[in-house]
C-alpha positions as CSV (number, residue, x, y, z in Angstrom):
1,X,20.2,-27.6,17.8
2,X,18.0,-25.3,16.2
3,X,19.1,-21.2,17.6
4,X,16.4,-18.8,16.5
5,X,18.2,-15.8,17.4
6,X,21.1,-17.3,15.1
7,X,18.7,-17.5,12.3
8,X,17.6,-14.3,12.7
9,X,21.4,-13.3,12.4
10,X,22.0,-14.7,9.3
11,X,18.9,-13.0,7.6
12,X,19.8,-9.7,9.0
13,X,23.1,-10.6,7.1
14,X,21.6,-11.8,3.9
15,X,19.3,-8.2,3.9
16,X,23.0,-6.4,4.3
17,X,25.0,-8.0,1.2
18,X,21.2,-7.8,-1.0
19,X,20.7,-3.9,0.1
20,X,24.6,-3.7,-0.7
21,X,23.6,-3.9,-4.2
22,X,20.1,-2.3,-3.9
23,X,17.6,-0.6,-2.3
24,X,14.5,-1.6,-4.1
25,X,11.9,-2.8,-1.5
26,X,10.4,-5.7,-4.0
27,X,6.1,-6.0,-3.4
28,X,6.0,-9.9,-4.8
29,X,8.4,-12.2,-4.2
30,X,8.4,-15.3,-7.1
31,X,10.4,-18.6,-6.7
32,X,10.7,-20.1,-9.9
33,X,11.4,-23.7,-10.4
34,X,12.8,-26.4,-12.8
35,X,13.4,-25.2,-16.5
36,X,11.5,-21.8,-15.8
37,X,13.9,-19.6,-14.9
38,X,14.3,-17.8,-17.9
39,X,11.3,-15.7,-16.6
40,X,14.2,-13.9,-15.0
41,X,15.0,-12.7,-18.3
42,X,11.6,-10.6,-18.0
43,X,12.9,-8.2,-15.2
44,X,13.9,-4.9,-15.9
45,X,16.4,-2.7,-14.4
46,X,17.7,-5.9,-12.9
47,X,20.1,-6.3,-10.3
48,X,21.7,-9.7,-10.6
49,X,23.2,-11.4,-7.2
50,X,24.5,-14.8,-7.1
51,X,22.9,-16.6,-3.9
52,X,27.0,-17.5,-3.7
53,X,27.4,-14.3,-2.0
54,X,24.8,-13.6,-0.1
55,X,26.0,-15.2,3.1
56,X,23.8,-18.3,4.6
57,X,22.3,-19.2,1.5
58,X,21.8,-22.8,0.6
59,X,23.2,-23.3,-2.4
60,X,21.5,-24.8,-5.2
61,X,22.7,-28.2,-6.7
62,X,19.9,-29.1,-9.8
63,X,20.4,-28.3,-13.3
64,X,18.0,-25.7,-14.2
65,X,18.3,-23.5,-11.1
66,X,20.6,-21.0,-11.4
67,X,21.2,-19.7,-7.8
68,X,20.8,-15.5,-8.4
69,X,18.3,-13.4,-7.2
70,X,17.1,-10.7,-9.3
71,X,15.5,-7.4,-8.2
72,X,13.9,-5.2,-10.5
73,X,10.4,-4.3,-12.4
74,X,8.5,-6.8,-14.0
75,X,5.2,-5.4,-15.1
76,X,5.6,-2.1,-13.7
77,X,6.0,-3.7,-10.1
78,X,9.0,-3.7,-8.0
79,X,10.1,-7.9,-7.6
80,X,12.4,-10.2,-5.8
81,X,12.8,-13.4,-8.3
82,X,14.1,-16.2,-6.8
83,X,15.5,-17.8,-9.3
84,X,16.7,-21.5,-8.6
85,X,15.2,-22.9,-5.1
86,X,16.9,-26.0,-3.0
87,X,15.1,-28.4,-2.1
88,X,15.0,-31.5,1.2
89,X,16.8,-34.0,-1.1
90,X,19.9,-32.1,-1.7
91,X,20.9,-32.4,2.0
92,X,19.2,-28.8,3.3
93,X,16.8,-29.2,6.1
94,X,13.5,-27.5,5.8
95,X,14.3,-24.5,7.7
96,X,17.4,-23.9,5.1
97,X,14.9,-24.8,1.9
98,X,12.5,-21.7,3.0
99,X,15.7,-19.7,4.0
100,X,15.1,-17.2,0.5
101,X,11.1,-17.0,1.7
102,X,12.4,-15.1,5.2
103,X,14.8,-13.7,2.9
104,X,12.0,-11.9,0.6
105,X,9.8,-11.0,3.6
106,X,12.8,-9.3,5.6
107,X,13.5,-7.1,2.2
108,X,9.7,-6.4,2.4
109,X,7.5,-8.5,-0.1
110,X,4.2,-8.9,0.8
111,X,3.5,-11.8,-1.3
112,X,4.7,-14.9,-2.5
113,X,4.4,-16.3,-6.1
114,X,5.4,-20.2,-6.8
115,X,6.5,-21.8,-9.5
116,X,7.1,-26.1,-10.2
117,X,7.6,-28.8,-12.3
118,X,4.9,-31.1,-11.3
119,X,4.3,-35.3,-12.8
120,X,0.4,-35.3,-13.4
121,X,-1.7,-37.6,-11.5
122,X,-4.9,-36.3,-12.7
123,X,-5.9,-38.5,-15.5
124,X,-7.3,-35.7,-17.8
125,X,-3.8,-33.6,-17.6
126,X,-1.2,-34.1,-20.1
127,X,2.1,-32.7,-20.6
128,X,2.9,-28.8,-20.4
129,X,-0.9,-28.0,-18.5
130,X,-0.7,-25.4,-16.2
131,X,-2.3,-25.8,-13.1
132,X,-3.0,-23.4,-9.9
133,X,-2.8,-25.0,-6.2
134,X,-5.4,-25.1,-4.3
135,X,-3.9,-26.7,-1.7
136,X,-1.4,-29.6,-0.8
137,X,-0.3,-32.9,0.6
138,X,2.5,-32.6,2.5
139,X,3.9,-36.1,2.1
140,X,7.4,-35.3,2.6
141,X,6.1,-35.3,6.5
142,X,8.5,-32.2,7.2
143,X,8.3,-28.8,8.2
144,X,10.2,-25.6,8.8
145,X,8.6,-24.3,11.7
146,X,9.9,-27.1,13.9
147,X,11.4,-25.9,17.0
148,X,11.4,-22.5,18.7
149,X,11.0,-20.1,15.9
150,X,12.2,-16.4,15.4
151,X,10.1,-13.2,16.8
152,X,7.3,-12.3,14.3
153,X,7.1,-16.0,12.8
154,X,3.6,-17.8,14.1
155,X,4.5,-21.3,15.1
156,X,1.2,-23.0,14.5
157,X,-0.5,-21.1,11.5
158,X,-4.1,-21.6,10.3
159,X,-3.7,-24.0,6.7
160,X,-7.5,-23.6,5.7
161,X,-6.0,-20.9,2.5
162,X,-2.6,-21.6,2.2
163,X,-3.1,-21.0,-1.9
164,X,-4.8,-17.7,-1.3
165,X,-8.4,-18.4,-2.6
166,X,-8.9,-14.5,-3.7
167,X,-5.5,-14.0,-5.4
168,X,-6.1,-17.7,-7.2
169,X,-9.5,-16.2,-8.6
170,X,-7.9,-13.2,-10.0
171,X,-5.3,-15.3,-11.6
172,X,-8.0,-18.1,-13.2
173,X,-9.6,-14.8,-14.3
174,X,-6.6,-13.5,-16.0
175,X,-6.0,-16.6,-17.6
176,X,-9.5,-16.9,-19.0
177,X,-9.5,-13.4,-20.6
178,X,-6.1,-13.9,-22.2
179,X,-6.6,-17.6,-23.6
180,X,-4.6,-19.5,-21.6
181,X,-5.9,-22.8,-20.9
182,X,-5.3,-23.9,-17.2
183,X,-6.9,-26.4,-14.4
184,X,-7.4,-26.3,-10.7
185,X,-6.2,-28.8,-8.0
186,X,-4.2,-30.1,-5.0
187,X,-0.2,-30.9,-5.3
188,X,1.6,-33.2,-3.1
189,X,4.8,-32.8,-1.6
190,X,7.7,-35.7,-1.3
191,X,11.1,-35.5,-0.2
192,X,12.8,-37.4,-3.6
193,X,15.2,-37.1,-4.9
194,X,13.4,-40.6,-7.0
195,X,10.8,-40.5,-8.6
196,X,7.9,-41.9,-7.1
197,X,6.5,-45.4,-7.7
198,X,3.9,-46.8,-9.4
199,X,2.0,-47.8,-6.3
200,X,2.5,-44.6,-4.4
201,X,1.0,-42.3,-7.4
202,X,-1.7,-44.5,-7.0
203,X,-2.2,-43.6,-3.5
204,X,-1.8,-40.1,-3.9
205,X,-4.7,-40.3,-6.4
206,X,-6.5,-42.0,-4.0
207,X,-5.9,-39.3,-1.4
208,X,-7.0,-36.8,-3.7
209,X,-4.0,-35.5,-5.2
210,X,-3.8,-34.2,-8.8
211,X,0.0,-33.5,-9.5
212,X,3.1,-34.6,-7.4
213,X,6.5,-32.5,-6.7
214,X,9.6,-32.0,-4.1
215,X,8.9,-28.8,-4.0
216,X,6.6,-25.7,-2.9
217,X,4.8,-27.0,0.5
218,X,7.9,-26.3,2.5
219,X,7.8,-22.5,1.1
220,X,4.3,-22.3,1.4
221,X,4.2,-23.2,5.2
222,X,7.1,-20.7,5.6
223,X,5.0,-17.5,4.0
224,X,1.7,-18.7,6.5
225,X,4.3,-18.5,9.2
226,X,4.9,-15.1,8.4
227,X,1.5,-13.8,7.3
228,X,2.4,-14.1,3.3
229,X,-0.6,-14.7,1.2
230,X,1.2,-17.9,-1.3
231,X,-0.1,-18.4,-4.8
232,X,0.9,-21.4,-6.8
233,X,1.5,-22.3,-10.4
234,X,2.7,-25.9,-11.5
235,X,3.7,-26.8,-15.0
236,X,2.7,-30.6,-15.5
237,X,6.3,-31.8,-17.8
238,X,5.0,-35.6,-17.3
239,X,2.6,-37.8,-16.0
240,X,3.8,-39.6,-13.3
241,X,5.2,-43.2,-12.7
242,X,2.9,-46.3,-13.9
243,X,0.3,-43.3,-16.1
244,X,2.8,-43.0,-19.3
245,X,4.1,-46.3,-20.3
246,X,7.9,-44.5,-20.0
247,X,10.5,-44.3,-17.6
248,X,10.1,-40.8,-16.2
249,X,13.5,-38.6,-16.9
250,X,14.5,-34.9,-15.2
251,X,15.4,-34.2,-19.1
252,X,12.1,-34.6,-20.3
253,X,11.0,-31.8,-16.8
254,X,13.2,-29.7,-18.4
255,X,12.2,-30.0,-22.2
256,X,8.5,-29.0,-21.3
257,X,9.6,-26.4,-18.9
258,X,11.2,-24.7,-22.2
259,X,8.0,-25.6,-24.7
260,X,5.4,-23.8,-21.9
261,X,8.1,-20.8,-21.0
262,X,6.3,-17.7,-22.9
263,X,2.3,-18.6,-21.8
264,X,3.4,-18.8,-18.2
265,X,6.0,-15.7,-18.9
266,X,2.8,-13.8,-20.3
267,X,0.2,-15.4,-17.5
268,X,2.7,-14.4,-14.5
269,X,3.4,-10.9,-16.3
270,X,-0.1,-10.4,-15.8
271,X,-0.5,-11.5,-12.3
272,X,2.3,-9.5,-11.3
273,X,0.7,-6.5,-12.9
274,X,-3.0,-6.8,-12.1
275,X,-3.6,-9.0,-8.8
276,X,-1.7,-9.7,-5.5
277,X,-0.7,-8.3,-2.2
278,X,-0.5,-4.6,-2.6
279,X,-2.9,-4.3,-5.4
């Protein structure tokens, strides 16, 4: 059964063994997801810690998500980057997939920036579009706010901005100014670890959805339980099952990750530097 106070333990242990290594306080918090971790890379004055010892943390079982958190500057702002995140179908329950989001907030970042590999439902997207959430399907039909939650998390938060509708407009702005094509629309969330069928991408097109993934919505809910304005960024690597004429491979995720790596380096450089909580 679910302990709250024992959750609060192990991220008051977590805090100790990061602020072992540092004392930076990081503003933003980013999760980055398949193929884009290199935006690590970008962070200087890093210091490096394997999420293998920080004690509590899920580990991390998908190629392309390296397990380490790096705290440093990126932009001239002080940053937690998450890079690698866990996900439902490895085994962790919700509450342990938004374990690094309490993380972040407990070493003090105001915000939370996103990061996917998303399939493309919407017909006009094509492999290696960018595209902000504006909001989500939660699909997976999980949560980690079940059950009696820790002091200063709000059990039932308000969901009418979970992509913070401000922060998004400064980010479509930056993108528009620097010449980076992007679109606009609502990501879905299913457990996986398979891809999704045919028939099911057609419902979720239905249903209004415009991208698919197995990750994000969990960390999202966990930032609106603890007061986090959320922005999102997914990188479409494919179009989803029954829209390609291809079976749909995680090599093929990872390949366009790599082709679309430096415009979403330069566009979150810039969203780091210019827009956010703090700012």
């Amino acid at each position: 059964m679910f302990d709250p106070a024992e959750d609060a333990r192990q991220i008051e242990a977590a805090v100790a063994a990061v602020r072992a290594h540092t004392d930076l306080q990081p503003s933003l918090a980013l999760v980055l997801g398949s193929g884009l971790g290199a935006l690590a890379d970008e962070v200087e004055g890093a210091t490096v810690i394997p999420t293998a010892e920080v004690p509590h943390y899920p580990r991390s079982t998908v190629e392309g998500h390296a397990g380490r958190l790096v705290l440093g500057m990126l932009a001239g702002r002080p940053v937690l980057v998450i890079q690698g995140r866990v996900h439902l179908y490895e085994g962790h329950s919700p509450r342990a997939v938004t374990f690094p989001v309490r993380l972040a907030h407990a070493l003090g970042a105001e915000g939370l920036l996103l990061t996917n590999a998303a399939g493309g439902i919407n017909r006009g997207f094509e492999a290696g579009t960018l595209m902000l959430i504006t909001d989500h399907l939660n699909l997976a039909f999980a949560s980690p706010l079940s059950g009696k939650l820790p002091e200063g998390e709000v059990r039932f938060p308000d969901l009418s901005n979970p992509y913070d509708e401000q922060w998004r407009t400064e980010a479509g702005n930056i993108a528009l100014t620097r010449g980076i094509p992007y679109r606009e629309g609502v990501y879905v969330w299913t457990a996986g670890p398979s891809y999704e069928t045919p028939a099911e991408i057609r419902f979720f097109e239905r249903a209004g959805a415009d991208a698919v993934g197995m990750s994000t919505v969990p960390e999202a809910l966990q930032a609106a339980a603890l007061g986090m304005p959320t922005l999102g960024i997914s990188t479409i690597t494919n179009l989803a099952a029954g829209l390609q004429g291809r079976p749909l491979d995680h090599s093929e995720v990872m390949e366009v990750g790599r082709m679309v790596r430096d415009r979403l380096a330069t566009w979150v450089r810039a969203i780091v530097a210019e827009t956010g909580p703090g700012r």
